[in-house]
C-alpha positions in Angstrom: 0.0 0.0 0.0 1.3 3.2 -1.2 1.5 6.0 2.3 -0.2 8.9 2.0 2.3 11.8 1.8 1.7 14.9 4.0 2.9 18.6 4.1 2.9 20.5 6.6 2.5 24.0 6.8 2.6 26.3 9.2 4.6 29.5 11.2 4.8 27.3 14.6 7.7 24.9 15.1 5.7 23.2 18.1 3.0 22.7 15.9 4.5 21.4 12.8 6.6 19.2 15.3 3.5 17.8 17.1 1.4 16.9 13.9 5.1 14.8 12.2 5.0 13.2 15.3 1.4 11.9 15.4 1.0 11.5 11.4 4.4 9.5 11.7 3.5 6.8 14.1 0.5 5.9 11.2 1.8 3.0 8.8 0.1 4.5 6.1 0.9 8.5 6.4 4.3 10.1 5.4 5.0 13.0 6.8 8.1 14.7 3.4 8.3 18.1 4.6 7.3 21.0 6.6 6.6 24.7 5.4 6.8 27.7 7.3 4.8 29.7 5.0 2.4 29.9 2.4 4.8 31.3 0.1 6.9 28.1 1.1 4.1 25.4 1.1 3.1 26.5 -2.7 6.7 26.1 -3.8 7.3 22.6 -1.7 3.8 21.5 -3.5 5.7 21.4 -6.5 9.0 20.2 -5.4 7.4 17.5 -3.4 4.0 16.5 -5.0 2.1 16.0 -1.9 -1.2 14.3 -1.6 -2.7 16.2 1.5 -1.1 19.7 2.7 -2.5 20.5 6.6 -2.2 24.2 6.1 -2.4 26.7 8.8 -4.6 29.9 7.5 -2.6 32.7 10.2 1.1 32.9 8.9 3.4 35.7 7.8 3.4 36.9 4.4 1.6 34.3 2.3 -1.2 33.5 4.5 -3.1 30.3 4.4 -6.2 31.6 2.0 -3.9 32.5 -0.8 -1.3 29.3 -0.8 -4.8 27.5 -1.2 -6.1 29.2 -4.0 -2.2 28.8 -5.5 -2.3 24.8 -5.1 -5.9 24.3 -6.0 -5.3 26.4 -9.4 -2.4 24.0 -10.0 -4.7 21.0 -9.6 -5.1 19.0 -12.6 -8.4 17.2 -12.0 -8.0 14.4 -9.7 -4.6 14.6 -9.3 -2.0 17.2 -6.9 -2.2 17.7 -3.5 -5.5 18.3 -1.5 -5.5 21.4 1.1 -6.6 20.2 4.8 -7.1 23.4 6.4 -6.3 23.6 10.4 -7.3 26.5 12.5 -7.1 27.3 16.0 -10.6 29.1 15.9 -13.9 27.5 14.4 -15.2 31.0 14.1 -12.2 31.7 11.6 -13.0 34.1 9.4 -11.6 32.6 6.5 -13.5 29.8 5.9 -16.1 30.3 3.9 -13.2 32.1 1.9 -11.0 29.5 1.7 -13.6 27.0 0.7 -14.2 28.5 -2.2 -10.3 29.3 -3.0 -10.6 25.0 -3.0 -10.1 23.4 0.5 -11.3 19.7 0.9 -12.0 20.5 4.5 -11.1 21.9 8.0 -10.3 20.6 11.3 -9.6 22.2 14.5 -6.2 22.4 15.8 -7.5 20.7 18.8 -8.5 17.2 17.4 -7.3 14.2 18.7 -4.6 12.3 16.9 -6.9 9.9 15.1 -9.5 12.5 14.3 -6.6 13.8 12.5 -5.1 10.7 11.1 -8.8 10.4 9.5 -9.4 13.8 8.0 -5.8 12.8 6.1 -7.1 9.9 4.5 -10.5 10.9 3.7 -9.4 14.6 2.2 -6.4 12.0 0.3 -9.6 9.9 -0.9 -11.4 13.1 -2.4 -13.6 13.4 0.3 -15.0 16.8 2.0 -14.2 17.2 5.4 -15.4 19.9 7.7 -15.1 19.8 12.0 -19.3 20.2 13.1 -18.5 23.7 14.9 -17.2 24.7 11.2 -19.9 23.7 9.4 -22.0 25.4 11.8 -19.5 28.8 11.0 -20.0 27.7 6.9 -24.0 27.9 7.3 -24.0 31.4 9.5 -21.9 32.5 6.5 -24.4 31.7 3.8 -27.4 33.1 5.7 -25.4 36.5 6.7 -24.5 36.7 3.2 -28.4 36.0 2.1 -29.0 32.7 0.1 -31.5 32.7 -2.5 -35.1 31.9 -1.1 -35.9 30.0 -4.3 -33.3 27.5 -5.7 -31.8 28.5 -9.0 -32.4 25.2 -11.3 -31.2 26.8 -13.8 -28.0 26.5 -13.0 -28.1 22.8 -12.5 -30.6 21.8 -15.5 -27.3 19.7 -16.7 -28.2 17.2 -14.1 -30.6 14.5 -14.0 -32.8 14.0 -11.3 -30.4 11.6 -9.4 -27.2 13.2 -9.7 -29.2 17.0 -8.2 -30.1 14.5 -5.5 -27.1 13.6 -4.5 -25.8 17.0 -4.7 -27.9 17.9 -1.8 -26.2 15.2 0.2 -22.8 15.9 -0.9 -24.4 19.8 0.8 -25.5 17.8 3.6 -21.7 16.7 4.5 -22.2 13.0 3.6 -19.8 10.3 2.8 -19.9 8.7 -0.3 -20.7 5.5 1.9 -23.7 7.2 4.1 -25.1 8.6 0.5 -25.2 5.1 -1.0 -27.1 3.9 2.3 -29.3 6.6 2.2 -30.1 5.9 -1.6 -29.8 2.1 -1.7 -27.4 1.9 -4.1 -23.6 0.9 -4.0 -21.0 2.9 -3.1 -19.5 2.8 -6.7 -22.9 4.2 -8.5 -22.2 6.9 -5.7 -18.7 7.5 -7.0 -19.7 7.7 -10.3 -22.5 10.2 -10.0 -20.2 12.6 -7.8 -17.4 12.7 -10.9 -20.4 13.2 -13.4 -21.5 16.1 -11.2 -18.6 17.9 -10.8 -17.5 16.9 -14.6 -20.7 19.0 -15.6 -20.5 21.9 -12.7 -17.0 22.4 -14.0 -16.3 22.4 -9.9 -12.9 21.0 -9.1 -14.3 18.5 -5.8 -16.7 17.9 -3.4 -16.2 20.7 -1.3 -16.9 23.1 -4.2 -19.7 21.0 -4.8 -21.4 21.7 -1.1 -20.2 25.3 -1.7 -22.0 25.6 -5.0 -25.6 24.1 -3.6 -26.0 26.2 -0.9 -25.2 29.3 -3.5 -27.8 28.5 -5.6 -30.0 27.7 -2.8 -30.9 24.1 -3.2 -29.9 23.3 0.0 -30.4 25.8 2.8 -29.2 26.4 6.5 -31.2 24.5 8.4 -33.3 22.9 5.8 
């Protein structure tokens, strides 16, 4: 089994020491390299071809927010690295933000070693990740900035009935797995209707996906 290979980036020694550490004692995580800025992580992305970069969004110079946007624009569909954002604060003003720039997810600085062990593999699997207090931030967001009361179809009429459907879920924060149970189909139908989706979106993962439903307003805070 090929390790999953991890940078890390951020301005705190202690920190970027703490999560080698825990990501090291997993047999199927690599920790190749450590950043101590955005400006830093974006170069190393290339030099090192990481599949998950834990990026902190507060550093010097090239903060977090703008080394995502960098590595997500040098994505090339499926493959290059994946951003995990960590943040000290799940009231972080930058979330929303850097969901859009193209995060797969965020987790608090506080998580537990296997909590972030986990996030790794499933943001290294193409999966959204988002800690529950950040979602609950992500949703304030979307109603202080005022979704629209009436969802916009038009801007999905490309998809069929099943593939809006699971959209919604995808909004929902739901595994590929969970959506499959909740749909009673496998988990591979599942797969393919998420690539179709963002394939026909133009959106370059899931995350964009969730972002891009709640702009349009098919699904809603709270609803």
């Amino acid at each position: 089994m090929t390790a999953i290979r991890v940078l890390i980036a951020d301005d705190q020694m202690m920190v970027r020491e703490g999560f080698s550490v825990l990501l090291g004692a997993q047999p199927d995580i690599e920790v190749i390299g450590e950043a101590l800025d955005g400006h830093e992580a974006v170069a190393k992305v290339g030099e090192l071809r990481p599949d998950v970069v834990l990026m902190d969004i507060r550093m010097p110079g090239m903060n977090g927010l703008q080394a995502t946007r960098e590595i997500a624009a040098s994505r090339d569909g499926e493959s290059g690295a994946r951003v995990l954002i960590l943040t000290t604060f799940d009231l972080d003003e930058y979330v929303y933000e850097a969901l859009r720039a193209g995060a797969s997810g965020f987790l608090l600085k506080d998580a537990s070693a296997r909590q972030l062990a986990d996030a790794v593999r499933v943001v290294a699997a193409g999966e959204a990740l988002l800690a529950p207090t950040v979602t609950k931030r992500l949703l304030a967001e979307f109603t202080r900035l005022g979704a629209p009361r009436a969802p916009r179809m038009d801007r999905i009429e490309a998809l069929t009935e099943r593939e809006t459907e699971v959209l919604a879920l995808i909004a929902q924060g739901l595994s590929n797995g969970e959506i499959a149970g909740r749909l009673v189909v496998t988990e591979a139908t599942v797969k393919t209707h998420v690539s179709r989706i963002l394939v026909k979106l133009g959106l370059r993962d899931r995350t964009q996906a969730a972002v891009f439903a709640y702009e349009i307003g098919l699904v809603t805070p709270g609803g």
